[in-house]
Every structure is written in C-alpha cells, then in structure tokens.
C-alpha positions, 0 to 999 in steps of 0.5 A, a space after each residue: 388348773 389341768 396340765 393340757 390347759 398349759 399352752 405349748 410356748 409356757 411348756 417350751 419354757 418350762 422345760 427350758 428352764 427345768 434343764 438349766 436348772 438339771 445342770 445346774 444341780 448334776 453338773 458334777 455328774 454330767 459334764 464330760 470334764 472338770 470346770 477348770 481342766 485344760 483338755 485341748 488345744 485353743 478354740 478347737 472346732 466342735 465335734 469330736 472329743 469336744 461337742 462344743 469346742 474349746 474355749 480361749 484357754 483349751 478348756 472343753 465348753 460344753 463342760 464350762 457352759 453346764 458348771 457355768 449353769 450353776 453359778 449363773 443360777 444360783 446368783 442370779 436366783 439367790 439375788 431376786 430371791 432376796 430382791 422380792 423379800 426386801 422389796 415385798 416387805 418394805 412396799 407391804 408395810 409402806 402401804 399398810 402404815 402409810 403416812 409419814 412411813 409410807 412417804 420416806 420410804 416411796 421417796 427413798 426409793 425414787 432416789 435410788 431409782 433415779 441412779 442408773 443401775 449399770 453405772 451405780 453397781 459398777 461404783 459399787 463394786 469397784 469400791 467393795 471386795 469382789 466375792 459372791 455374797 457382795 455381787 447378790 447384795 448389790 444386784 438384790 438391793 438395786 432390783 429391790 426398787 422395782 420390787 418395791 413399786 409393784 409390791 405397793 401397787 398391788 398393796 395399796 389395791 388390796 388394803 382397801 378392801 372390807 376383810 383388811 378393814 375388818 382385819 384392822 377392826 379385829 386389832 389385828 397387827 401389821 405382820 398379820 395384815 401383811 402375811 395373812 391378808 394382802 400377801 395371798 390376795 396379790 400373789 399371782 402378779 407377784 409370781 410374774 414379776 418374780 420370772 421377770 426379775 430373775 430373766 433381769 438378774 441373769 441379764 444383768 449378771 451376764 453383763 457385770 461378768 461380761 465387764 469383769 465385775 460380775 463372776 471372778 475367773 477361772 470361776 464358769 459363767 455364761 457372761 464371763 464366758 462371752 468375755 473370754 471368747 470374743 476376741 475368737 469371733 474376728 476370727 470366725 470361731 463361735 465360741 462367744 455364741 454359746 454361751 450368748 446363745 444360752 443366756 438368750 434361750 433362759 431369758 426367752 424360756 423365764 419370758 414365755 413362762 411369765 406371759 403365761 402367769 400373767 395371761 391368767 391373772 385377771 386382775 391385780 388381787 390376786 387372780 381371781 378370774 377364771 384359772 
C-alpha cells in the first residue's frame, strides 16, 4: 500500500483522529487552563480570553473539551480494546472446537444480545460502584457480543480451509490454530469492526455520561459536558454544541477511516484481493 493510494476522506479521518488523540496525550500542555479552574463568569460567549466560551460553571471550554479528549478516549479505546479480546477469543475457540462448546456459547451469547443494551448497562450501573474500571467492564462485556458473531463468522469461514485441516493433522492445538492460523487470515474485517466499535463505545459512552452513569463530575468528558450545558440552548448560548459537535466529528472521522479498510478487504479471509 502507497500513501497517494490513500483516498482524501480516509486521510480526512485520520487526521481527525490523529488530533483527538494529540489532545488526548499533551492535554497538560495545550490547554490554556486546568481541567477543573473556574476562570470566568457562566456561559461567557466565545472569543477573547475564552476561545470557545465558558461552560455552566465559569470553567474555560476549550480547555474542558481537550482534558475531555482524554477521558473519552481512553475508555471508550480501553473498552473496545478488551471487547475484541474477549469476544475474538471466545468466537475463535467457538468455531475451532465446535460441538457442544460452540453451541453453549452461541447460545449465551444470543441471551445477552437479546437484552437492550442501553437499558441493561444502566441496571448495571446503577446496582455497582461508579468508578472507571467498572464503566470499561460494562461497556466491554456488552460490546463483546457483537464481537463475538463476527469473530465466528469469519472464524467459521476460514477453519475450513486445507492449511487449518493440515494444522489439525499436524496435532497441533487450539491456541496454535486460533493464533497462528485463523487470526492472520481475518484481520482485515477484523480491523474494521474494531473502528466501528470504537465509533459505538464513544457514542455509547457519551450517552451514559449524558445520563449521569458514564464519567462522574467534575471529571471532562464530551457527553457529560453536553449534559452540563444544555439547559444554556433555551437561552441561545451554544456551549452544548461543542462538545456535541466533537463527538460527532470522531465518530465521522473513525467511519470514513473504516470505509476505507473495508473498501480493500475483498473478502472475509483476510484481504486478499488487490490492496
């Protein structure tokens, strides 16, 4: 793959994405105020001292919106990272063993895909302490579901195929076959479910801080920041848009990004037309 090969709305994402992420790590050092400072009075308009204004409590938004980077980015990328090892692992042993394993865990799996997820992580969460490590448990478990029936999919695809047969004449074990054989031949789809996932756990973040049960004040995040300035749009002021705006503007960039991984992958083993 040459760079100049790369099509202008995959490179539009990419620097979308590469720029949350420059927050996300340097927010210490390019945000004009601290994450939690009141500089200002409520809701001041934009421009001056304040790029983008103030938020509902006098705090500077630009500054907020970069430290909010960070959080969101960090669960949301902590949460799909452990969705897609669970799920990859799960949905790989399901199709190499099938059988007896293969339908107990399809089966549980479309028990918990049969649960609305919204409604299911807000019983959760309601009942279990509020803290980081249980909201990435949460979100990771329930998006592991879907991870799971693509991961068999593909699986399922590729372990009937002569080198995993000839693997499985070898005597060679089921980690071996998952690792070494399945795993290399289905990562393409694989890599753009994983950008679509990550669009999902940002959203789905977003909407649980929104709600109150996602990122706990005065901690930033964009979602929690939307649900601290609403009440400001009845009065014409915009700072709910910002952040709004940015979470829309990732999820379109991770979108535009994916597109282009699936757009070369020409088939469910791996991609293996033309690249």
């Amino acid at each position: 793959m040459r760079l100049r090969d790369i099509p202008v709305s995959a490179w539009v994402g990419i620097l979308g994405i590469l720029t949350a992420f420059v927050c996300a790590i340097f927010a210490p050092y390019i945000a004009p105020f601290g994450e939690r400072d009141i500089v200002g009075g409520v809701w001041e308009p934009m421009g001056g001292a304040y790029l983008l204004g103030t938020d509902n409590l006098g705090r500077d938004l630009l500054s907020r919106m970069i430290y909010g980077a960070r959080t969101t980015l960090f669960v949301a990328l902590a949460a799909t990272v452990l969705s897609f090892s669970l799920g990859i692992f799960l949905s790989f042993t399901a199709a190499v063993s099938r059988g007896l394993i293969d339908q107990t865990l399809s089966r549980f799996n479309d028990l918990m895909m049969s649960i609305p997820t919204l409604i299911f992580a807000l019983v959760v969460l309601a009942v279990l302490p509020q803290n980081l490590f249980v909201l990435i448990l949460v979100m990771a478990v329930l998006d592991s579901t879907r991870v799971y029936r693509l991961g068999r999919a593909v699986a399922l695809d590729v372990a009937v195929m002569e080198f995993v047969e000839a693997a499985r004449l070898r005597g060679e074990g089921t980690l071996w076959i998952i690792f070494r054989e399945i795993l290399p031949n289905t990562l393409s789809p694989l890599l753009a479910e994983f950008g679509l996932r990550f669009a999902f756990s940002i959203l789905f973040l977003s909407t649980l801080s929104f709600l109150g049960l996602g990122i706990q004040p005065p901690a930033a995040d964009w979602g929690g920041m939307v649900k601290d300035n609403k009440d400001g749009i009845i009065f014409g002021i915009s700072a709910a848009l910002v952040p709004g705006s940015a979470i829309a503007a990732l999820a379109v960039c991770v979108n535009l990004v994916v597109d282009w991984l699936l757009k070369r992958t020409s088939s469910l083993k791996g991609g293996r037309g033309d690249a």
